[in-house]
PDB file of N, CA, C, O and CB in Angstrom:
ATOM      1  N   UNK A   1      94.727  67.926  95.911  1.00  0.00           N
ATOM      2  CA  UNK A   1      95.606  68.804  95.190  1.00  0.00           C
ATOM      3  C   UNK A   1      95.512  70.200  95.797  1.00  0.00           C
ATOM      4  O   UNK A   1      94.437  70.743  96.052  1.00  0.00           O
ATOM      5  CB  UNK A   1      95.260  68.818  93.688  1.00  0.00           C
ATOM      6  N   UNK A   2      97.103  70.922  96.079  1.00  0.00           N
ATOM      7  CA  UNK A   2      96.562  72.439  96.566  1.00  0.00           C
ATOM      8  C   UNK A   2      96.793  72.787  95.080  1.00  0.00           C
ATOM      9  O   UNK A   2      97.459  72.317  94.157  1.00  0.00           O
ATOM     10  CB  UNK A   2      97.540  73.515  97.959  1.00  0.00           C
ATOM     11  N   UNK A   3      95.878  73.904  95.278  1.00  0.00           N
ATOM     12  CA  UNK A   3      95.854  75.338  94.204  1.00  0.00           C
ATOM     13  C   UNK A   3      96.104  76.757  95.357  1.00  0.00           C
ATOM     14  O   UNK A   3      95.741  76.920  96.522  1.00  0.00           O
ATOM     15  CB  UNK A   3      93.853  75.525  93.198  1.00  0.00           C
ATOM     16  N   UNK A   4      96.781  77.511  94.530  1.00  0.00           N
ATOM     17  CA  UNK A   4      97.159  78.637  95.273  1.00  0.00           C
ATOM     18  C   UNK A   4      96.178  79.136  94.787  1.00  0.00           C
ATOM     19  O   UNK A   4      95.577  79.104  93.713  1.00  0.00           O
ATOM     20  CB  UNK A   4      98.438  79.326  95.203  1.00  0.00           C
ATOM     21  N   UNK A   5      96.046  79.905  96.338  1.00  0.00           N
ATOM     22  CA  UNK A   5      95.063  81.166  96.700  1.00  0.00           C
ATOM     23  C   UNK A   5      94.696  82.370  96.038  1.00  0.00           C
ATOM     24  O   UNK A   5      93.681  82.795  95.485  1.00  0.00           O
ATOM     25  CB  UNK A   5      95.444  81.690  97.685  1.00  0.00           C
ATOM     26  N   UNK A   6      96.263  82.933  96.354  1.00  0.00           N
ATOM     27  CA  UNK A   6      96.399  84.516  96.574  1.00  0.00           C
ATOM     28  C   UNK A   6      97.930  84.243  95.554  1.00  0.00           C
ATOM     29  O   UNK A   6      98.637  83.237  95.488  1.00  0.00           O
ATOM     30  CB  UNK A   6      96.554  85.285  98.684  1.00  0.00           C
ATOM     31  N   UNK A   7      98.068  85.716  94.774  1.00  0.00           N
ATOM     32  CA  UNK A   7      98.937  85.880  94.034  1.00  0.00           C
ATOM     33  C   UNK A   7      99.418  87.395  93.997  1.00  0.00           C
ATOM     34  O   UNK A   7      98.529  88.244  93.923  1.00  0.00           O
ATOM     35  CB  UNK A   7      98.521  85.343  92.911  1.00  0.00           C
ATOM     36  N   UNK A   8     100.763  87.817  94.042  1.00  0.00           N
ATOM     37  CA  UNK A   8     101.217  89.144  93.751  1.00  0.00           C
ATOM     38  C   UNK A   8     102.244  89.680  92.529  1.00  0.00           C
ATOM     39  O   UNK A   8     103.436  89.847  92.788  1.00  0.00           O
ATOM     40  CB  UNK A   8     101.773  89.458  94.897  1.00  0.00           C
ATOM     41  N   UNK A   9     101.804  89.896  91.417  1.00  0.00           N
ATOM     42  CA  UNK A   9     102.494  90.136  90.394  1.00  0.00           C
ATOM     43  C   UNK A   9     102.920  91.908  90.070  1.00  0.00           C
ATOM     44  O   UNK A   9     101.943  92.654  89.995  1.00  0.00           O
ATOM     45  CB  UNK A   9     101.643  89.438  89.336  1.00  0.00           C
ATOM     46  N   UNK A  10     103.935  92.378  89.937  1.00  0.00           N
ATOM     47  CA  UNK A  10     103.944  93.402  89.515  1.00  0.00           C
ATOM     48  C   UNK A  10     103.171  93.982  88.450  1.00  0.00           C
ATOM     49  O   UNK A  10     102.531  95.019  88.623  1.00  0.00           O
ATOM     50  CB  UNK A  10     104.859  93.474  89.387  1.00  0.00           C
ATOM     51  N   UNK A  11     103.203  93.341  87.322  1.00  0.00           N
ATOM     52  CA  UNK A  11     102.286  93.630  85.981  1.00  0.00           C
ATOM     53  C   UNK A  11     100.261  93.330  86.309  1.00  0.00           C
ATOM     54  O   UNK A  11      99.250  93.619  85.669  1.00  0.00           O
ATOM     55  CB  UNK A  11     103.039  92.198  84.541  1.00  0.00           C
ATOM     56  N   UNK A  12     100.496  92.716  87.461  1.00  0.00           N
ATOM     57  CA  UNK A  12      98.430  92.710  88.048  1.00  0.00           C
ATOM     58  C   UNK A  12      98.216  93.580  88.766  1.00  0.00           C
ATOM     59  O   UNK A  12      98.411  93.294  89.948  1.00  0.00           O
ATOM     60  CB  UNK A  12      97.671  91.445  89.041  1.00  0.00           C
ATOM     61  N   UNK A  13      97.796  94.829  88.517  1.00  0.00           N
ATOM     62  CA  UNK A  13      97.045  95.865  89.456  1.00  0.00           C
ATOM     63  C   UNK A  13      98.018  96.695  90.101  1.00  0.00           C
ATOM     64  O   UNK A  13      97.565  97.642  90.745  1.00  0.00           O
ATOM     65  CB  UNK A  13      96.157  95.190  90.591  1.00  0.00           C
ATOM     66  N   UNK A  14      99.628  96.492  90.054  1.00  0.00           N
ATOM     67  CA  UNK A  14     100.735  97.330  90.539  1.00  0.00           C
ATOM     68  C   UNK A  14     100.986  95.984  92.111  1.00  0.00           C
ATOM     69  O   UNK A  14     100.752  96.337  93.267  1.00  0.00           O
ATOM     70  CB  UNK A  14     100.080  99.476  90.954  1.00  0.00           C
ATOM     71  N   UNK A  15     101.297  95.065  91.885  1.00  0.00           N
ATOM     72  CA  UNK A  15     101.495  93.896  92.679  1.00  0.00           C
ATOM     73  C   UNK A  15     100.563  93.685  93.872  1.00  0.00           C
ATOM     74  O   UNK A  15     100.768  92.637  94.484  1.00  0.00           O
ATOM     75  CB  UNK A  15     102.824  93.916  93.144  1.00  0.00           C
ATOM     76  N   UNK A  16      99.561  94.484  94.333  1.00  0.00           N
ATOM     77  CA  UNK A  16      98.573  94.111  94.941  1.00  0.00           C
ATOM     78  C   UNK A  16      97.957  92.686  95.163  1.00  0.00           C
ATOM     79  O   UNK A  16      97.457  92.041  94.242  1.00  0.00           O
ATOM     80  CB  UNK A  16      97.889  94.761  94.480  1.00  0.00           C
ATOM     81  N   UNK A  17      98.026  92.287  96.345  1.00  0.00           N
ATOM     82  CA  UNK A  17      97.556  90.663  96.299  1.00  0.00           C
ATOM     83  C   UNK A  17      96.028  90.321  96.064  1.00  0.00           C
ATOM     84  O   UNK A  17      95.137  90.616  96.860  1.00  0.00           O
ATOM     85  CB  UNK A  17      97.901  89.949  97.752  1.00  0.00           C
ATOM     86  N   UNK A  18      95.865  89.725  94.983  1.00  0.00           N
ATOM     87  CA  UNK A  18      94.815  89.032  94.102  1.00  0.00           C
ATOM     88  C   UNK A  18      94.606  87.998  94.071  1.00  0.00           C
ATOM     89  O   UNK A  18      95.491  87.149  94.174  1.00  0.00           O
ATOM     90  CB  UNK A  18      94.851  89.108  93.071  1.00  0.00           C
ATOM     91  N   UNK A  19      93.135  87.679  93.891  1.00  0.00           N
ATOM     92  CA  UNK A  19      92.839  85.919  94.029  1.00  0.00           C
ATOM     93  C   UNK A  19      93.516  85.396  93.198  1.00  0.00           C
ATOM     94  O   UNK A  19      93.639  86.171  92.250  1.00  0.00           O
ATOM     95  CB  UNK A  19      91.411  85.291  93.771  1.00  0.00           C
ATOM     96  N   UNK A  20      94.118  84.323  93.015  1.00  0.00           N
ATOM     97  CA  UNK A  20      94.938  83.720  92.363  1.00  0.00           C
ATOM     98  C   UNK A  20      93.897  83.476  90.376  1.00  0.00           C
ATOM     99  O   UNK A  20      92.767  82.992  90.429  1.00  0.00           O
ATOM    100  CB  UNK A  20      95.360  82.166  93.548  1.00  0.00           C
ATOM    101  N   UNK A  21      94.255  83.713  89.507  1.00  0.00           N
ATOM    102  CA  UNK A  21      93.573  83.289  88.267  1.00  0.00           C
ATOM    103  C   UNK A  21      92.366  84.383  87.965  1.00  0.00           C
ATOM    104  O   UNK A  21      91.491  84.219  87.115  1.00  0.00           O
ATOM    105  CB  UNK A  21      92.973  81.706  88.459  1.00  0.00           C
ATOM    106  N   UNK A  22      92.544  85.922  89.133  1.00  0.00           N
ATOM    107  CA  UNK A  22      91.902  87.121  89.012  1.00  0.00           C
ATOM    108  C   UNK A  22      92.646  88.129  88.726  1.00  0.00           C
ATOM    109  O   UNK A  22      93.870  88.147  88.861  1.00  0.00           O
ATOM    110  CB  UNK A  22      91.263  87.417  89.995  1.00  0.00           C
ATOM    111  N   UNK A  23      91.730  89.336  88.174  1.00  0.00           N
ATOM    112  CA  UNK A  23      92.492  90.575  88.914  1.00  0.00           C
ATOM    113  C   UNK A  23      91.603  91.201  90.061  1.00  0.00           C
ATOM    114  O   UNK A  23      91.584  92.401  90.334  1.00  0.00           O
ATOM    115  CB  UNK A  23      92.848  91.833  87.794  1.00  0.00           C
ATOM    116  N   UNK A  24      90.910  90.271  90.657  1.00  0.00           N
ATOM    117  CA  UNK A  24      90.417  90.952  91.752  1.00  0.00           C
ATOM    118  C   UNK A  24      90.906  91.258  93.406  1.00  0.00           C
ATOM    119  O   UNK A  24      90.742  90.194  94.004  1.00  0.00           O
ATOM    120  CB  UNK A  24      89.411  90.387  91.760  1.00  0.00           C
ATOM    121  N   UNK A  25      91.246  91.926  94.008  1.00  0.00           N
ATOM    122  CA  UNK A  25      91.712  92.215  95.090  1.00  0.00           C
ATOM    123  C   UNK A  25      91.789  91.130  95.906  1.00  0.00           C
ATOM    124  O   UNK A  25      91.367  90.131  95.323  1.00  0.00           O
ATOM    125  CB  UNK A  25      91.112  93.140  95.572  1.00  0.00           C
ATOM    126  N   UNK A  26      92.119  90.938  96.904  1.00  0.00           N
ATOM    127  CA  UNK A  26      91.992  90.313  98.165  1.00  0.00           C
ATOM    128  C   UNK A  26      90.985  91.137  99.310  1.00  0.00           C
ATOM    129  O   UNK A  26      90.001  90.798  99.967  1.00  0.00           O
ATOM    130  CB  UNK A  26      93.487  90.168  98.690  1.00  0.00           C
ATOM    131  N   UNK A  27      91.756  92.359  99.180  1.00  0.00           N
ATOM    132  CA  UNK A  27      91.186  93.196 100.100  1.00  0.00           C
ATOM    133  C   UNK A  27      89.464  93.827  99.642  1.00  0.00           C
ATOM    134  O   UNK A  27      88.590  94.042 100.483  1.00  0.00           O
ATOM    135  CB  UNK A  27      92.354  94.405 100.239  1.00  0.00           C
ATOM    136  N   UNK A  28      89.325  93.997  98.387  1.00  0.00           N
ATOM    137  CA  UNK A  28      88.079  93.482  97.962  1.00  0.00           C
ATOM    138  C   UNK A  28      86.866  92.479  98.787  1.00  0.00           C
ATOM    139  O   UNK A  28      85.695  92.691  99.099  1.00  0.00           O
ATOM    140  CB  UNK A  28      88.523  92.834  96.911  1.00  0.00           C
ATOM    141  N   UNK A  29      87.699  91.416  98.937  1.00  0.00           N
ATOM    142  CA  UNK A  29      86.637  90.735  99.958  1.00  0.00           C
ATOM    143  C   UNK A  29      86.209  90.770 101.391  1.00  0.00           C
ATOM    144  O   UNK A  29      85.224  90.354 102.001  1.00  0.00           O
ATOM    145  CB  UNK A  29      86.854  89.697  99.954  1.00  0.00           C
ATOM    146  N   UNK A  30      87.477  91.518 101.764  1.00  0.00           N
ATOM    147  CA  UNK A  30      87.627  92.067 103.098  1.00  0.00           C
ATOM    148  C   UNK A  30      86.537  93.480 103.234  1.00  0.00           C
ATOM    149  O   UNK A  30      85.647  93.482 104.084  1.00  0.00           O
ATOM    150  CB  UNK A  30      89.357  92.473 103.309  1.00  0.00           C
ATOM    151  N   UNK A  31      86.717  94.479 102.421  1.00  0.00           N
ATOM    152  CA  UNK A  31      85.658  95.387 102.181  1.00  0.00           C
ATOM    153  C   UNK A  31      84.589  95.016 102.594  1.00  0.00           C
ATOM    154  O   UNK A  31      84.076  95.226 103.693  1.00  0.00           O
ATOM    155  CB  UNK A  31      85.469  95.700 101.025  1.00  0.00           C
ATOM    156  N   UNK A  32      84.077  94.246 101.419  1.00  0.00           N
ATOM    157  CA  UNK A  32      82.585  93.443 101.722  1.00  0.00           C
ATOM    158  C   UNK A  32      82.262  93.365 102.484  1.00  0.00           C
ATOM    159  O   UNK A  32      81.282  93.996 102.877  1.00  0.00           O
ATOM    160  CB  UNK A  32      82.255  92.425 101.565  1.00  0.00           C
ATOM    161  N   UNK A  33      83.079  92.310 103.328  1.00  0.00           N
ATOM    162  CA  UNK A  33      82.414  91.445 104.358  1.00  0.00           C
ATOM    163  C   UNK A  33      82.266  92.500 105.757  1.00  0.00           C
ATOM    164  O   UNK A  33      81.429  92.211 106.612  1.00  0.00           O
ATOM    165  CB  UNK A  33      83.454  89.930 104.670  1.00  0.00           C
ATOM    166  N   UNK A  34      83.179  93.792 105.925  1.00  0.00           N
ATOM    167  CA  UNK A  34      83.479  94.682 107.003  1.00  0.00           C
ATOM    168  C   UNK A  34      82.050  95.650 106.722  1.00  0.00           C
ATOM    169  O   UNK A  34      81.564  96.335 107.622  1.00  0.00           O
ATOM    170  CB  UNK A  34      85.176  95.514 106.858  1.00  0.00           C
ATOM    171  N   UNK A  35      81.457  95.581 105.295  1.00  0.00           N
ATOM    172  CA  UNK A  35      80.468  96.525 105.283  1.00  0.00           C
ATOM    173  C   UNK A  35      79.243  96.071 105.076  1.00  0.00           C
ATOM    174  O   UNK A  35      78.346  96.695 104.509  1.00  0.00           O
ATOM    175  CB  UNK A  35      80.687  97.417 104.454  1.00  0.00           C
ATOM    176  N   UNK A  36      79.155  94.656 105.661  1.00  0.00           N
ATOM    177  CA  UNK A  36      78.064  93.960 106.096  1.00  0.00           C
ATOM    178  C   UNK A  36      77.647  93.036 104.952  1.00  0.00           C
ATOM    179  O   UNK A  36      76.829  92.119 105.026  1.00  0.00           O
ATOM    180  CB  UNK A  36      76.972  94.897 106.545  1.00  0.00           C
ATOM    181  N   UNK A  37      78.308  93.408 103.937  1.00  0.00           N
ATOM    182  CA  UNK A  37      77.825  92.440 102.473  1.00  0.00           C
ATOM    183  C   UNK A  37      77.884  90.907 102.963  1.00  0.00           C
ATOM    184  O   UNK A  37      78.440  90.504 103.984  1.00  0.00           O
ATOM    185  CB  UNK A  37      79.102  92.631 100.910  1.00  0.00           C
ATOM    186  N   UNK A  38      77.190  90.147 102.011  1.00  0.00           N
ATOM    187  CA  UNK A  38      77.670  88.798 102.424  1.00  0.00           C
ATOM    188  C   UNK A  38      78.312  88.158 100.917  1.00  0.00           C
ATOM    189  O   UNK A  38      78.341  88.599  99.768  1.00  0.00           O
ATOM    190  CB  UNK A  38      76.257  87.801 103.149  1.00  0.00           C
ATOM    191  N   UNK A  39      78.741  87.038 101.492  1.00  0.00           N
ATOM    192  CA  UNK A  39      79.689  86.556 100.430  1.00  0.00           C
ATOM    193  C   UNK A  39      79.258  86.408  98.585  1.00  0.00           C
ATOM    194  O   UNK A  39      79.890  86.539  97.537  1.00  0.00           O
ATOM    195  CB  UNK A  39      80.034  85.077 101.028  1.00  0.00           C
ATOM    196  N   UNK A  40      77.380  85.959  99.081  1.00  0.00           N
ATOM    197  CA  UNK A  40      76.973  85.835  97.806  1.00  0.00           C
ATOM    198  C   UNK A  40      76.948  87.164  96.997  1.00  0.00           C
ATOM    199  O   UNK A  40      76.564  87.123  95.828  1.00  0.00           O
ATOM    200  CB  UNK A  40      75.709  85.221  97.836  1.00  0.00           C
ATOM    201  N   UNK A  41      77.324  88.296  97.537  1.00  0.00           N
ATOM    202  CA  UNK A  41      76.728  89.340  97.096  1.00  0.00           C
ATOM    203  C   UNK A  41      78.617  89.705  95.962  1.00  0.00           C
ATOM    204  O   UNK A  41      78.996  89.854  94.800  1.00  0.00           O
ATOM    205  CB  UNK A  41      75.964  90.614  98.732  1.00  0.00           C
ATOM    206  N   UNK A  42      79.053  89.675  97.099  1.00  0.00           N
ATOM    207  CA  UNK A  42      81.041  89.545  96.651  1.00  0.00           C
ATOM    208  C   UNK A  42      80.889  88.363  95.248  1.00  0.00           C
ATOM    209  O   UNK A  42      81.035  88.770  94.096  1.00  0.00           O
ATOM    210  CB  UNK A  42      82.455  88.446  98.535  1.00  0.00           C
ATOM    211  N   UNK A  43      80.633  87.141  95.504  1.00  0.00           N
ATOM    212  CA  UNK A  43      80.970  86.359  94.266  1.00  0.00           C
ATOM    213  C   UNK A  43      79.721  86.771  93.122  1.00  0.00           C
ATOM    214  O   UNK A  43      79.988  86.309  92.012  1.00  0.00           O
ATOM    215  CB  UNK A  43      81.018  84.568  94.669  1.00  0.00           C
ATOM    216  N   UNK A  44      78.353  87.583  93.173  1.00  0.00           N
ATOM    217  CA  UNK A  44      77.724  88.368  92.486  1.00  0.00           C
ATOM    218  C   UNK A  44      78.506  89.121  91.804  1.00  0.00           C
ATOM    219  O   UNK A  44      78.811  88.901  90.632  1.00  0.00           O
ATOM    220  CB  UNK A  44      76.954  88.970  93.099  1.00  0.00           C
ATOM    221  N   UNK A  45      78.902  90.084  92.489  1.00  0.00           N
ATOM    222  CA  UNK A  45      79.559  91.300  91.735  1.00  0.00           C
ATOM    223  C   UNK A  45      81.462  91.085  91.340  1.00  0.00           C
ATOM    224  O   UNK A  45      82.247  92.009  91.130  1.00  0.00           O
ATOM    225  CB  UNK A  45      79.278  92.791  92.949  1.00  0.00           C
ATOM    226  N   UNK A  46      81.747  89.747  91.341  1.00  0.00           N
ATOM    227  CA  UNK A  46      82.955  89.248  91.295  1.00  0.00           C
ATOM    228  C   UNK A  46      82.953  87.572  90.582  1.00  0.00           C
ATOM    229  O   UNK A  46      83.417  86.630  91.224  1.00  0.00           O
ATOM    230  CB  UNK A  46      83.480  89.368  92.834  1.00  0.00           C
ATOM    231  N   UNK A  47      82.622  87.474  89.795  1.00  0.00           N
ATOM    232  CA  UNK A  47      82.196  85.888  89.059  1.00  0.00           C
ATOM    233  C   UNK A  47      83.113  85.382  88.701  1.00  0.00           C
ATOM    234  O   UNK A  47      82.915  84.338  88.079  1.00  0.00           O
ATOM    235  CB  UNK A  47      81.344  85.743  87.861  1.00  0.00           C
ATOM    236  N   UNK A  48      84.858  85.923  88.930  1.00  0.00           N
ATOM    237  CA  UNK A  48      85.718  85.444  88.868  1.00  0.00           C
ATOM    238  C   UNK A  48      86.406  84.893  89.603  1.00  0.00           C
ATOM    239  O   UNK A  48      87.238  84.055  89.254  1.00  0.00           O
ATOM    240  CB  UNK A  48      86.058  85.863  88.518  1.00  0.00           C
ATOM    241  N   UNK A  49      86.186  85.271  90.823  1.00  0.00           N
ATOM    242  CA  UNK A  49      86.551  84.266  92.241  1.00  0.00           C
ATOM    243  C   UNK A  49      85.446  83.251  92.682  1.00  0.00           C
ATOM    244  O   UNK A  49      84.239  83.486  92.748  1.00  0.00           O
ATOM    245  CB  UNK A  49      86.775  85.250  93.671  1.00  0.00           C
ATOM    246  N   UNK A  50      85.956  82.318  92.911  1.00  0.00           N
ATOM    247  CA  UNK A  50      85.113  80.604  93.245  1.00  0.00           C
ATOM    248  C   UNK A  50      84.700  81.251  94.741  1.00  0.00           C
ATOM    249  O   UNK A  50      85.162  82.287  95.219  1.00  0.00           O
ATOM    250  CB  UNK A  50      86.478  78.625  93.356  1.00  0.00           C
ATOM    251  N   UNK A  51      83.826  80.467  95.276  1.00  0.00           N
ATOM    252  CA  UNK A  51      83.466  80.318  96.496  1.00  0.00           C
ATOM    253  C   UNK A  51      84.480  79.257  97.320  1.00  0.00           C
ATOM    254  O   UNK A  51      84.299  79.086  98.525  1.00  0.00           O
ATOM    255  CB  UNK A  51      82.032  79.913  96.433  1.00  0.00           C
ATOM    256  N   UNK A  52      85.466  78.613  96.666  1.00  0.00           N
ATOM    257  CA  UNK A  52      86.195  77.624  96.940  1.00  0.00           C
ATOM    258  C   UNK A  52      87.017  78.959  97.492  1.00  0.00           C
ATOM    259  O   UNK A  52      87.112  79.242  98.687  1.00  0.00           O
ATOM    260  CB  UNK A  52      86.697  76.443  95.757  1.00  0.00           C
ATOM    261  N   UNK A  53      87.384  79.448  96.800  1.00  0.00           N
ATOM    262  CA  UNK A  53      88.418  80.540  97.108  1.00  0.00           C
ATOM    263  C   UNK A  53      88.599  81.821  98.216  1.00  0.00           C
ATOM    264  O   UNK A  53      89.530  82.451  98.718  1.00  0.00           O
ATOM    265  CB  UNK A  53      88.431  81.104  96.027  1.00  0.00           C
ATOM    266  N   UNK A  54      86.740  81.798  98.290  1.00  0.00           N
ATOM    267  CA  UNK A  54      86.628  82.745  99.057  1.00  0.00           C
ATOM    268  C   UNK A  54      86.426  82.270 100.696  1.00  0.00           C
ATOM    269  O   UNK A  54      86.581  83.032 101.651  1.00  0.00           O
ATOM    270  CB  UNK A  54      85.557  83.522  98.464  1.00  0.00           C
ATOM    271  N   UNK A  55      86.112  81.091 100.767  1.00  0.00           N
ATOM    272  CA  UNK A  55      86.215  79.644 101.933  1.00  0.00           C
ATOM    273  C   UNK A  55      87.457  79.454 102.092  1.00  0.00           C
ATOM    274  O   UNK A  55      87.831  80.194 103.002  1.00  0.00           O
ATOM    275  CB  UNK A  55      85.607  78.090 101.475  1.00  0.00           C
ATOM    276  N   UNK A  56      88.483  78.716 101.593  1.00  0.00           N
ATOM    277  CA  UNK A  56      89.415  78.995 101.270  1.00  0.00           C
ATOM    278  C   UNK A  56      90.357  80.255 102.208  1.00  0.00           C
ATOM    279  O   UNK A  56      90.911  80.037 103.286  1.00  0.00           O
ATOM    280  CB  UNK A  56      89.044  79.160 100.048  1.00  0.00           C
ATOM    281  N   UNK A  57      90.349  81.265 101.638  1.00  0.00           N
ATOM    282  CA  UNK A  57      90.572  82.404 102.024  1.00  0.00           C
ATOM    283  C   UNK A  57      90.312  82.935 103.805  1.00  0.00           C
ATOM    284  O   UNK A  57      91.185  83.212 104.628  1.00  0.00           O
ATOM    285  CB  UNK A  57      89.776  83.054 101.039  1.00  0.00           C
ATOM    286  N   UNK A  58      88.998  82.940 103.959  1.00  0.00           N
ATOM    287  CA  UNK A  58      88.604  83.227 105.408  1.00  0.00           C
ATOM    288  C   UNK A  58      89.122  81.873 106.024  1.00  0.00           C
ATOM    289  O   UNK A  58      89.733  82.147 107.057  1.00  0.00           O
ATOM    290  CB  UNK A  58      86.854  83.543 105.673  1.00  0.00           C
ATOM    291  N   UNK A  59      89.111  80.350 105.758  1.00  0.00           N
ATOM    292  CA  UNK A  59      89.859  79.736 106.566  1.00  0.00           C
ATOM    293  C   UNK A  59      91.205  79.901 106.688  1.00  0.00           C
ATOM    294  O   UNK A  59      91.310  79.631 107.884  1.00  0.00           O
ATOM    295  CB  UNK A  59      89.677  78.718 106.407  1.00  0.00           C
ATOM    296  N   UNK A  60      92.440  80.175 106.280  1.00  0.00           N
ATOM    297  CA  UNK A  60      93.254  81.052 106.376  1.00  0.00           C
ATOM    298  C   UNK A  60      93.716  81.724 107.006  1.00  0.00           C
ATOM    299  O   UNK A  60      94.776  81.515 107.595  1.00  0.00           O
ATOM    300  CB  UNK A  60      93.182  81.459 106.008  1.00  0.00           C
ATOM    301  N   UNK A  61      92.863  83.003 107.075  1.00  0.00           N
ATOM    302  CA  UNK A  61      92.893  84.037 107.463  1.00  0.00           C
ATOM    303  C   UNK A  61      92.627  83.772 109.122  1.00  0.00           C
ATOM    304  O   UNK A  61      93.358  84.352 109.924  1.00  0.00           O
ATOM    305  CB  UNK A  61      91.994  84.857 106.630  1.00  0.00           C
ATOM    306  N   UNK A  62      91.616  82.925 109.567  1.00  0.00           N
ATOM    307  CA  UNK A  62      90.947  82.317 110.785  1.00  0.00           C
ATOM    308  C   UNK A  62      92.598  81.861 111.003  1.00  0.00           C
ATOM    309  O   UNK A  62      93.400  82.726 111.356  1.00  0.00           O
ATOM    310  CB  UNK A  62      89.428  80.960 110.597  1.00  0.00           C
ATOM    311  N   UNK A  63      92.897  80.917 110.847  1.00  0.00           N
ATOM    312  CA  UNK A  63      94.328  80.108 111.396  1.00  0.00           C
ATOM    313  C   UNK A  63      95.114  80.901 111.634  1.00  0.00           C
ATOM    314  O   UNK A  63      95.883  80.582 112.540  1.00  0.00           O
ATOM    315  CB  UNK A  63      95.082  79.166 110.549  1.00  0.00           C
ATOM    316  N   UNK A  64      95.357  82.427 110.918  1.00  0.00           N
ATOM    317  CA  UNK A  64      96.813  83.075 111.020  1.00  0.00           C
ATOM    318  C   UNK A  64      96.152  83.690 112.198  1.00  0.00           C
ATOM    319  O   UNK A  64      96.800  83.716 113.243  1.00  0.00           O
ATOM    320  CB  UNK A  64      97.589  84.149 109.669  1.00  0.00           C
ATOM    321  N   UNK A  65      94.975  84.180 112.179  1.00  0.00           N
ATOM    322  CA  UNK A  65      94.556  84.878 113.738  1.00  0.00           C
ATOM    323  C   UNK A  65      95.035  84.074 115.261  1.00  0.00           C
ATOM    324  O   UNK A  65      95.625  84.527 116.242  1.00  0.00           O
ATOM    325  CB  UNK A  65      92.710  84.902 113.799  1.00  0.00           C
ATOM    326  N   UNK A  66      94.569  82.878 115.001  1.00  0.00           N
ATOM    327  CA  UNK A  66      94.366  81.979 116.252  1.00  0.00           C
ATOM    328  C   UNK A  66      96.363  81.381 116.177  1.00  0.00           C
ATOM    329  O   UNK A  66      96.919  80.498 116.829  1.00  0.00           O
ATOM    330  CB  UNK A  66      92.696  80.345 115.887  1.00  0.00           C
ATOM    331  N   UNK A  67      96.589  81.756 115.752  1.00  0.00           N
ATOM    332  CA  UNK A  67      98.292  81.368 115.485  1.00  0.00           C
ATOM    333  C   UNK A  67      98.732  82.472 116.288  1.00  0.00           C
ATOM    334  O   UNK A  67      99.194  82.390 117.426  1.00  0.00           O
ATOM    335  CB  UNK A  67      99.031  81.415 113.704  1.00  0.00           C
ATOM    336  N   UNK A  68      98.517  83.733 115.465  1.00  0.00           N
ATOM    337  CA  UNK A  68      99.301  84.850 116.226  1.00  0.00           C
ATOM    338  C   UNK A  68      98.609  84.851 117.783  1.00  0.00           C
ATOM    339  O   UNK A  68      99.292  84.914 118.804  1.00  0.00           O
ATOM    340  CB  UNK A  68      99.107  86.502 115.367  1.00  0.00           C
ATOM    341  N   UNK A  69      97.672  84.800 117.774  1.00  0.00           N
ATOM    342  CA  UNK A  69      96.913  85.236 119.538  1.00  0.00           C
ATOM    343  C   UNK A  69      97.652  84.264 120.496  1.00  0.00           C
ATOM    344  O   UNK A  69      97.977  84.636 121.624  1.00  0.00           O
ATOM    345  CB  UNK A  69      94.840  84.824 119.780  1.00  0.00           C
ATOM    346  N   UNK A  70      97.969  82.762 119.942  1.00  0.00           N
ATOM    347  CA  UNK A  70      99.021  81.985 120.930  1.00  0.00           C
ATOM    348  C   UNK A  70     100.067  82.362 120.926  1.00  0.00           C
ATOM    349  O   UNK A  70     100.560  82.438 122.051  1.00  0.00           O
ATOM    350  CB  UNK A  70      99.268  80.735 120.788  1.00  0.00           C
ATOM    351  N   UNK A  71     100.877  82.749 119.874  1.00  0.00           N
ATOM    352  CA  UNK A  71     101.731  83.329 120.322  1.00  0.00           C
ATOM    353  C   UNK A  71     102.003  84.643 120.803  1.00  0.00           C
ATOM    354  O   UNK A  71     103.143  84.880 121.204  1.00  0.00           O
ATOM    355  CB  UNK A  71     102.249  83.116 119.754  1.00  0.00           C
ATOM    356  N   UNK A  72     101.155  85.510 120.825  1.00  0.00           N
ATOM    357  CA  UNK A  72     101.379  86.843 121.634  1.00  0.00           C
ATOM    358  C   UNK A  72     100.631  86.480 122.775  1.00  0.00           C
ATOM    359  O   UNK A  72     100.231  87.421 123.461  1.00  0.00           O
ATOM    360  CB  UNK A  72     100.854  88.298 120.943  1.00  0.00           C
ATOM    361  N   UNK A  73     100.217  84.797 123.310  1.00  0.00           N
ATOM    362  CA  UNK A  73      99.674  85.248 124.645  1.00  0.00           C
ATOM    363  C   UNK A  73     100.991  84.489 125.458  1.00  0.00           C
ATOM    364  O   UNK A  73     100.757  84.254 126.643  1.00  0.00           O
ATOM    365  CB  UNK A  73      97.850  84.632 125.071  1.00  0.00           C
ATOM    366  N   UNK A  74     101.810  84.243 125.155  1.00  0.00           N
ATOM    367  CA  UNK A  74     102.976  83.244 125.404  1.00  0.00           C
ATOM    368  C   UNK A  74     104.275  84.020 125.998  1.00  0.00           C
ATOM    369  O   UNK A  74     105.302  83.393 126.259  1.00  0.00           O
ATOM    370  CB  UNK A  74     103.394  82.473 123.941  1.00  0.00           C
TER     371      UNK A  74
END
């Protein structure tokens, strides 16, 4: 079964994209991880996003990288 990810509602946070069934950021996890945190520390201080989600998420994020780099090496 998929479950969506990521969600953008006007009435959540001023439409900012949020884990899906949060109001927590996306970019939130991106923070973290850029300022050396590790994930357990993010779903610590965030008990509303799954680790499914946050796996999830960086695989994703991995594919759209390696997507765009073939095609801008093309």
């Amino acid at each position: 079964m998929t479950h969506r990810l990521i969600t953008q509602d006007e009435d959540i946070l001023g439409g900012i994209p949020v884990f899906y069934g949060t109001r927590v950021p996306v970019q939130n996890l991106i923070d973290y991880l850029m300022t050396g945190e590790t994930i357990d520390s993010f779903l610590d201080e965030f008990p509303t996003v799954t680790r499914e989600q946050v796996i999830r998420f960086l695989e994703s994020a991995g594919e759209l990288v390696v997507a765009n780099s073939h095609e801008n090496s093309n």
